[in-house]
C-alpha positions as CSV (number, residue, x, y, z in Angstrom):
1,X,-30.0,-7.1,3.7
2,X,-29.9,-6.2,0.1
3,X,-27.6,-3.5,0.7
4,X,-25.0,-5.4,1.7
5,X,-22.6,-4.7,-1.2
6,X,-19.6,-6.4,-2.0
7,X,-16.6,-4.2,-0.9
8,X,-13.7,-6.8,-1.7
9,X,-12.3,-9.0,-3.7
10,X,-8.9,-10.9,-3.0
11,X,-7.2,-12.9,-5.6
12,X,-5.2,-15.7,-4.9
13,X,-1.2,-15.8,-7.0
14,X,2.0,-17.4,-7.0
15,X,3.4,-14.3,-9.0
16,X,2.4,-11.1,-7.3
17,X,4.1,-8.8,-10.0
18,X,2.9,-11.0,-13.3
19,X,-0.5,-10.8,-11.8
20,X,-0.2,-6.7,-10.9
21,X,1.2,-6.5,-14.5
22,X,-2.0,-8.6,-16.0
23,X,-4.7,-6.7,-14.3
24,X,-3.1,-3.2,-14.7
25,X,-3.1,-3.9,-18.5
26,X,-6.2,-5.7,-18.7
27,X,-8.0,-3.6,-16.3
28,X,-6.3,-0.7,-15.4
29,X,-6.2,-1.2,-11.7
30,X,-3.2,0.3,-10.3
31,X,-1.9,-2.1,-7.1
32,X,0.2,-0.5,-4.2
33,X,1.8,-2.8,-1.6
34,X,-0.5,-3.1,1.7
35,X,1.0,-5.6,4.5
36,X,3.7,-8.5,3.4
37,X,2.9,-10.7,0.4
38,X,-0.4,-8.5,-0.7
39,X,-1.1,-5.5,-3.0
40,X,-4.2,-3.5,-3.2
41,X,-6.1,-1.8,-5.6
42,X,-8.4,0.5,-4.1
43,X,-10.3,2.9,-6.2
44,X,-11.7,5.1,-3.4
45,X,-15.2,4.4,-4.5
46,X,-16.3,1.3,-2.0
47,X,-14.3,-1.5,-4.0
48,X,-11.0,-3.1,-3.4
49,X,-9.1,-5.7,-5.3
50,X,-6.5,-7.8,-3.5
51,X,-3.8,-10.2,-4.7
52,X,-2.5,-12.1,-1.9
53,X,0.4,-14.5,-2.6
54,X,0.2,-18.1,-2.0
55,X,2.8,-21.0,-2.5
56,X,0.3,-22.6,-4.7
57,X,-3.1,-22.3,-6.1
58,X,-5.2,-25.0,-4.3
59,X,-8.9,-26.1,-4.3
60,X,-11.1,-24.1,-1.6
61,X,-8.4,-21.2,-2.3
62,X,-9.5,-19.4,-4.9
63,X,-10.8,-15.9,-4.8
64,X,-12.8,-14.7,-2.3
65,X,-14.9,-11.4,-2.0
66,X,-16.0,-9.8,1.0
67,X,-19.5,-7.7,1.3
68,X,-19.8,-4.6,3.0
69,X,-21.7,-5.4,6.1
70,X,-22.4,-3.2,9.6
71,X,-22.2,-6.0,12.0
72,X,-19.6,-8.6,11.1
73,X,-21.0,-11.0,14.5
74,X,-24.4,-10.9,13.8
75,X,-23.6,-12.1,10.2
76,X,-20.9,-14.4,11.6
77,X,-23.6,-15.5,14.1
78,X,-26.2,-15.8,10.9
79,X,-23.8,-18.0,9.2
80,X,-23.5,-20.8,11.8
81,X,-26.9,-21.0,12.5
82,X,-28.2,-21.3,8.9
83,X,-25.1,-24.3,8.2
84,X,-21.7,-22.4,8.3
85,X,-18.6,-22.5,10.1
86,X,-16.7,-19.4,11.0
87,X,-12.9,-19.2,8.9
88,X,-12.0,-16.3,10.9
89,X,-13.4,-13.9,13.3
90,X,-13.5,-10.5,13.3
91,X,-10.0,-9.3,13.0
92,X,-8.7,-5.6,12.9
93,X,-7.5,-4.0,9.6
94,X,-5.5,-0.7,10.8
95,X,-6.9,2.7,10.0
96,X,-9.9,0.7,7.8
97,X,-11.4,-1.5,9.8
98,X,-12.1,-5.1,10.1
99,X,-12.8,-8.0,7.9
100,X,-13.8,-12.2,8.6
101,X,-14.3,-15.0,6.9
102,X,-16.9,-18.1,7.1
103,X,-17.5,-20.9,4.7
104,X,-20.7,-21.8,3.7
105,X,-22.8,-25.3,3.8
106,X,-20.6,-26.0,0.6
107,X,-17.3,-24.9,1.7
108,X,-16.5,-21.6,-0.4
109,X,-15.3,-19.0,1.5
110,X,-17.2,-15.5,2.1
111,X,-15.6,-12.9,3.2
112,X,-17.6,-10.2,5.4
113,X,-16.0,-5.9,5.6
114,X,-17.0,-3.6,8.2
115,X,-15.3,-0.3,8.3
116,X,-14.4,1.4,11.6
């Protein structure tokens, strides 16, 4: 299990260009549009960076990263049993693979990656 890496993070933002702008000078990661209302920095190495626009920051929103699993049920499956509820189920991300999400007994989201 302690392989499991974390593959993903998405950022919640009201301003999708202020925040590409922020983290390209900060950071240096270049964003390319990917789907409606989302960028994606992907530096080709195992990690991706996401900003995802929102109408609004709000509490149990905020950013989320997703690990690199093999099995997204069994972890989904894992999750419930140990206290969790299941966001999302395993939903297809074209030509990558698929991604979920699942709160944990506090509430903050997880987000789990498995690539096709």
């Amino acid at each position: 299990m302690a392989d499991h890496l974390i593959a993903h993070c998405e950022i919640p933002t009201t301003d999708l260009n202020k925040s590409k702008e922020f983290y390209q000078k900060v950071l240096g990661w270049d964003f390319r549009p990917f789907g409606h209302d989302y960028l994606l920095f992907n530096n080709h190495k195992g990690t991706m960076v996401g900003l995802r626009r929102v109408d609004e920051i709000v509490q149990g929103d905020s950013t989320i990263f997703h690990v690199n699993i093999p099995d997204i049920e069994s972890i989904l499956n894992r999750a419930k049993e140990n206290g969790g509820a299941v966001k999302r189920t395993r939903t297809v991300i074209p030509a990558m693979g698929w991604y979920a999400l699942f709160n944990d007994p506090d509430g903050n989201t997880i987000g789990l990656y498995q690539k096709s």
